[in-house]
N, C-alpha and C positions, 0 to 999 in steps of 0.2 A: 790257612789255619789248621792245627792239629787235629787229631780224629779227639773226639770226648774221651775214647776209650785209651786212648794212647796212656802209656803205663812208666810210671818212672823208670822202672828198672831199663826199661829203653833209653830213657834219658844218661842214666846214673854211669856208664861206662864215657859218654863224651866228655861230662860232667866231670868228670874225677880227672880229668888229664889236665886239669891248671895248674901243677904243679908239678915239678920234679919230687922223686919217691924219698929224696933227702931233707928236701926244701920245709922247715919250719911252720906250723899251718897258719894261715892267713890270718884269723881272728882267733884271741888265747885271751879268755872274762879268767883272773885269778882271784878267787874271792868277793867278787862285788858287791857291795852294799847300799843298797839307797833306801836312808831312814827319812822322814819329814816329822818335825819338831810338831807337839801339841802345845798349845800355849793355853792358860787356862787366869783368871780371875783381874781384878782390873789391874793389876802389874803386870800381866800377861807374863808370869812367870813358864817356864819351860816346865813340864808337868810330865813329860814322857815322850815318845816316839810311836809313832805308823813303821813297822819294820816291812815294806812295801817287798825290796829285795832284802834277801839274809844271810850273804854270801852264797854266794852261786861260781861254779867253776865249769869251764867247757873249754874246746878250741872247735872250731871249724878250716880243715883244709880246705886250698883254696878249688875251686869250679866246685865246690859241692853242698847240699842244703841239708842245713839244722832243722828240724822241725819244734819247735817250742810250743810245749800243751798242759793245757790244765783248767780248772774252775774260771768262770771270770770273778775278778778280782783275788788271783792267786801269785798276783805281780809280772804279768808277761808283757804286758806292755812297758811297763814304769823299765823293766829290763835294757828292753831297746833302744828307749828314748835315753836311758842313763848308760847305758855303750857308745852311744855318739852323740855324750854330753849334752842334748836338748836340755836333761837335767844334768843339777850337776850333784856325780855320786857322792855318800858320805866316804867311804873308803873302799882299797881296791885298784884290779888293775885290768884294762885293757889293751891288748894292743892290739893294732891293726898294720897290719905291711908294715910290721918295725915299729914303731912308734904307738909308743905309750898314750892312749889318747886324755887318760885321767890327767897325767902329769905335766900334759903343754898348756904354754903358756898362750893365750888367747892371740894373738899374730902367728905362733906357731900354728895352733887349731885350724886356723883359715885358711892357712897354706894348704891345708891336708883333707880337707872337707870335702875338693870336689873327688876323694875315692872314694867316701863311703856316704851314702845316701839312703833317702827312708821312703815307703810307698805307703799313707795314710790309711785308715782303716774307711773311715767315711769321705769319699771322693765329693762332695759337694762342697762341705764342709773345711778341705785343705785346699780349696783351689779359690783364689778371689773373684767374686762375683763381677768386677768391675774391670777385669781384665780380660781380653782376649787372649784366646787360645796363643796365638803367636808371640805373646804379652808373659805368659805365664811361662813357657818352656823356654822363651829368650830369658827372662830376667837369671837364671842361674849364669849362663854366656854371659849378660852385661857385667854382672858383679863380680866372676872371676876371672876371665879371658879377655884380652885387648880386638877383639875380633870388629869389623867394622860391620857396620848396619846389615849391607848386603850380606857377607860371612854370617852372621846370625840367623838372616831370613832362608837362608839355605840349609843351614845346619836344622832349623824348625823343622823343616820340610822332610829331611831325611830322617830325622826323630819320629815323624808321622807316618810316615813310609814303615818304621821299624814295627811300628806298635798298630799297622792295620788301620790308620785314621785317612778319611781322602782328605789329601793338603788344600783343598777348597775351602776345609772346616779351618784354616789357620786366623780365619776375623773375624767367627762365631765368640759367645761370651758360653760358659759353661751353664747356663740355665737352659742352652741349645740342645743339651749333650741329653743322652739316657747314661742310667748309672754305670753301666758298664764303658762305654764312651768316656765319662769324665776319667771312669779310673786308669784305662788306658794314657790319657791329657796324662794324671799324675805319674804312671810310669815311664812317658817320656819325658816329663821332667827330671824325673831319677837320675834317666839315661844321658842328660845335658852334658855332661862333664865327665864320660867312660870312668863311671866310679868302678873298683874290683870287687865292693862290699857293698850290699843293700840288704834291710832290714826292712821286713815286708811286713806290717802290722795287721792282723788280718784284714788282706786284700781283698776277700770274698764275703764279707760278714753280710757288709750289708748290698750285695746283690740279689739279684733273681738267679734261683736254682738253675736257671735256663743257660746264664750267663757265666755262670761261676767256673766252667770246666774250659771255658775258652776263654778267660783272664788265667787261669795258670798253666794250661796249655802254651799261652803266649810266653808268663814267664819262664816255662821249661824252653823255651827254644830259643827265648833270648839268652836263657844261660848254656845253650851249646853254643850257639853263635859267637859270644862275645864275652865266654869265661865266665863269667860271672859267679858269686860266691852267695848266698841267700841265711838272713834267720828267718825262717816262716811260722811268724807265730800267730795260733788259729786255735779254736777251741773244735773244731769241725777233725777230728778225727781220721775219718775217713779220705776227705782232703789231702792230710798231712801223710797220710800212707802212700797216695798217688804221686806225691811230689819230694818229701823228703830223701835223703842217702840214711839219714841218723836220728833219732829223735830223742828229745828229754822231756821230761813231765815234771812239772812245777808243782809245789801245795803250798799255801802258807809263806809267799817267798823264799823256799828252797827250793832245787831242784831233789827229787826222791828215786828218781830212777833215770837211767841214759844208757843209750842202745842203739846198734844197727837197728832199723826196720824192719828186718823180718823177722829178728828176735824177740823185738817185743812184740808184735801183733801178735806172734804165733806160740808164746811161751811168755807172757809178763809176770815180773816176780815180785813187785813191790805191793801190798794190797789197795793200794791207791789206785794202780795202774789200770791192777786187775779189775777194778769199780767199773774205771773209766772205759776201759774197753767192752766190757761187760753190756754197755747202754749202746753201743755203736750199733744200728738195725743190718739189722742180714738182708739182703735181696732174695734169698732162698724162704720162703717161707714156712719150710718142712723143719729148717737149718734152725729156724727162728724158733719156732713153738716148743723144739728140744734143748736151747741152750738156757741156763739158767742165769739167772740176771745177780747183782750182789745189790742191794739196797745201802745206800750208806745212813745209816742212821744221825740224827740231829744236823747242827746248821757247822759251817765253818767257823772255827773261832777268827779272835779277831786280833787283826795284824798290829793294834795297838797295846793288844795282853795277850799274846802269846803263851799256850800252854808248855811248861817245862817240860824238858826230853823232847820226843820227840812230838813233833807240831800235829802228825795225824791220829795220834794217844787217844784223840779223846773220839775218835768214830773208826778205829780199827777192831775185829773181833781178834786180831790175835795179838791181843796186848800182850803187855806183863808187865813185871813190877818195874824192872828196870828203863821199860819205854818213857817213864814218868821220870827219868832222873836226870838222862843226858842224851844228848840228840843222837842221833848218830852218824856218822862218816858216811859219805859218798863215797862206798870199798871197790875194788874190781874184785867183780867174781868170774870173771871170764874174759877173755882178751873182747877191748874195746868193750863190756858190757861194767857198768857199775850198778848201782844199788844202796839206796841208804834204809837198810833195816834190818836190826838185830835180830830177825829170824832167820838170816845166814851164818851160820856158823865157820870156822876157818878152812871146811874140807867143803864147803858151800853146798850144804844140806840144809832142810828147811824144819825147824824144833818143832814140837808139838806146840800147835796154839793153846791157849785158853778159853773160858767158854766166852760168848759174844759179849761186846763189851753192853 
C-alpha cells in the first residue's frame, strides 16, 4: 500500500503516458444535458424541468484524472451516471475511445460497456447483500465473457490480489466487509472487464478519515499499473488536489471554472471557486488564523428555476447588471485554463466589482 503522504504529482507523470501526444483524448462530454421532466396536476401535464446537468463540456486524455467538484446537489453525480447512460441524457454528446456513447443503439451500448465502468459512492449500498464476494466481481465475467467457471474463479482471485483483499474473503457476503473492504469488492468489480474509463463517484464519501487516503492511494496505483483514465468526482477538495492532473468546478449544473491543479488551488479566478477553496482547512494553524474565508451568502437556487444569466448572480459580490441577462461562455484565458465569468475581459484582466451583492 502507498504511503498516505504519497502526492499526485508523483503519480501524474506515469499517469499521462496512456496516450500518444497526437492521439485524441479518451473521454470528450460536448455539451451535456440531463433535464428530468416535472409533471404536476391530475393529467400530470409536463409543467417544467430539473435542469440537473446544463451543458457541460470537457475532455479527459487518457491515463489521466478529472477531478469534478462543487456543492452537493450542483449535478456531479447525475454527470457521471448520464456519460455512461445509467441515465439517459436529454441531449449532447459523449464519446469514449471512439464512440459516441449518447448515440448507440442499446446492442451496440453492451458491446462497449465492459471499457468504461463506475465505482459507487456508498459501497454497501451497490453491492447485493445476498451475493458473495466471488458472486459479485464474477457476475460482470458471466454477463460479458464466455469464460468457463474455473476461468472466472481465478480471474476473482487476481482481481482480489489487485485491490489488496486476501482471496480467502472470495465466500464472505459484504455484511463481512468494513467499509473500506466492501469499497475495495466494488473496485474490483470495476476492474472485471480491463475498462480504460471509470467514473469514480465519490469513492471516499462515506468512509472513515482513517481509510480514505489508502482507497485512493490504491486507485492512484491502479492507474499507473493498468493505464487507467478516472472522473473523480468528490466534494472533499483536498482529496481532489491529491489525486487529480485537472479539475472543474460545477454550480447549478454548469461547469464555472476548469484548470490544471495547481492553477487553480493556487490562483482560482471564478468567485465560486474562490468560496470554495476559501473553506478548505490549513493544517498550518498560523496559515489558518490569517487567511480570510469568503462567506457565500443565501441558499442555492433551484435547478428547477434557474436564475437568468448567470446561475451564481444571485450570491456573487461582483455582480453587475449584465450577469443577470446571459450566462456566460466557458472562455480560455490561458492555455488549458477556462473560466465562465464576465469579470474576464478580452486581455484577461479582472473589472472592478460591485458592492456585495
Amino acid at each position: 500500500m502507498l504511503d498516505a503522504t504519497h502526492s499526485a504529482s508523483s503519480a501524474t507523470p506515469a499517469a499521462g503516458n496512456g496516450g500518444t501526444a497526437n492521439a485524441p483524448p479518451l473521454v470528450q462530454v460536448r455539451d451535456l444535458k440531463m433535464y428530468f421532466p416535472i409533471y404536476s396536476g391530475l393529467l400530470r401535464r409536463h409543467t417544467g424541468n430539473v435542469k440537473a446537468v446544463d451543458g457541460i463540456s470537457f475532455e479527459i486524455p487518457a491515463g489521466e484524472t478529472l477531478g469534478l467538484v462543487g456543492e452537493s446537489g450542483c449535478g456531479k453525480t447525475t454527470a457521471g451516471r448520464a456519460m455512461l447512460r445509467l441515465y439517459e441524457p436529454t441531449s449532447g454528446k459523449v464519446i469514449i475511445n471512439g464512440h459516441d456513447v449518447i448515440a448507440l443503439e442499446p446492442e451496440a451500448l453492451r458491446r462497449i460497456r465492459p471499457t468504461m465502468q463506475m465505482v459507487f459512492q456508498d459501497p454497501q449500498a451497490s453491492l447485493n447483500p445476498r451475493m458473495t464476494v466471488a458472486a459479485i466481481i464474477g457476475e460482470p465475467l458471466l454477463e460479458h465473457t464466455k469464460m468457463n467457471p474455473a476461468g472466472r474463479r481465478e480471474r476473482t482471485y487476481e482481481l482480489l490480489d489487485q485491490v489488496g483483499l486476501n482471496r480467502n474473503f472470495a465466500n464472505r457476503y459484504p455484511h463481512e466487509f468494513s467499509g473500506g473492504q466492501r469499497q475495495r469488492i466494488g473496485i474490483a468489480r470495476a476492474l472485471a472487464l480491463n475498462p480504460r474509463f471509470i467514473v469514480c463517484d465519490e469513492p471516499i464519501a462515506a468512509l472513515d478519515v482513517s481509510i480514505q487516503a489508502q482507497v485512493v492511494n490504491l486507485l492512484e496505483m491502479l492507474q499507473q499499473r493498468l493505464g487507467l483514465t478516472y472522473l473523480f468526482i468528490s466534494h472533499d477538495l483536498s482529496m481532489v488536489r491529491h489525486i487529480a492532473n485537472r479539475v472543474a468546478v460545477m454550480y447549478l449544473g454548469r461547469i464555472v471554472e476548469l484548470s490544471d491543479r495547481e492553477s487553480l488551488y493556487a490562483d482560482p479566478k471564478h468567485p465560486y471557486s474562490q468560496a470554495l477553496l476559501s473553506a478548505v482547512p490549513e493544517p498550518d494553524p498560523q496559515t489558518e488564523s490569517r487567511r480570510q474565508r469568503i462567506v457565500l451568502r443565501g441558499d442555492v437556487p433551484s435547478p428547477a428555476n434557474p436564475p437568468k444569466g448567470c446561475a451564481f448572480s444571485t450570491r456573487c459580490s461582483h455582480v453587475m447588471a449584465h450577469c443577470r441577462v446571459a450566462a456566460p461562455a466557458l472562455t480560455e484565458i490561458a492555455p488549458g485554463r477556462q473560466v465562465a465569468c464576465p469579470l474576464f475581459t478580452n486581455n484577461h484582466t479582472i473589472a472592478e466589482p460591485t458592492a456585495a451583492h
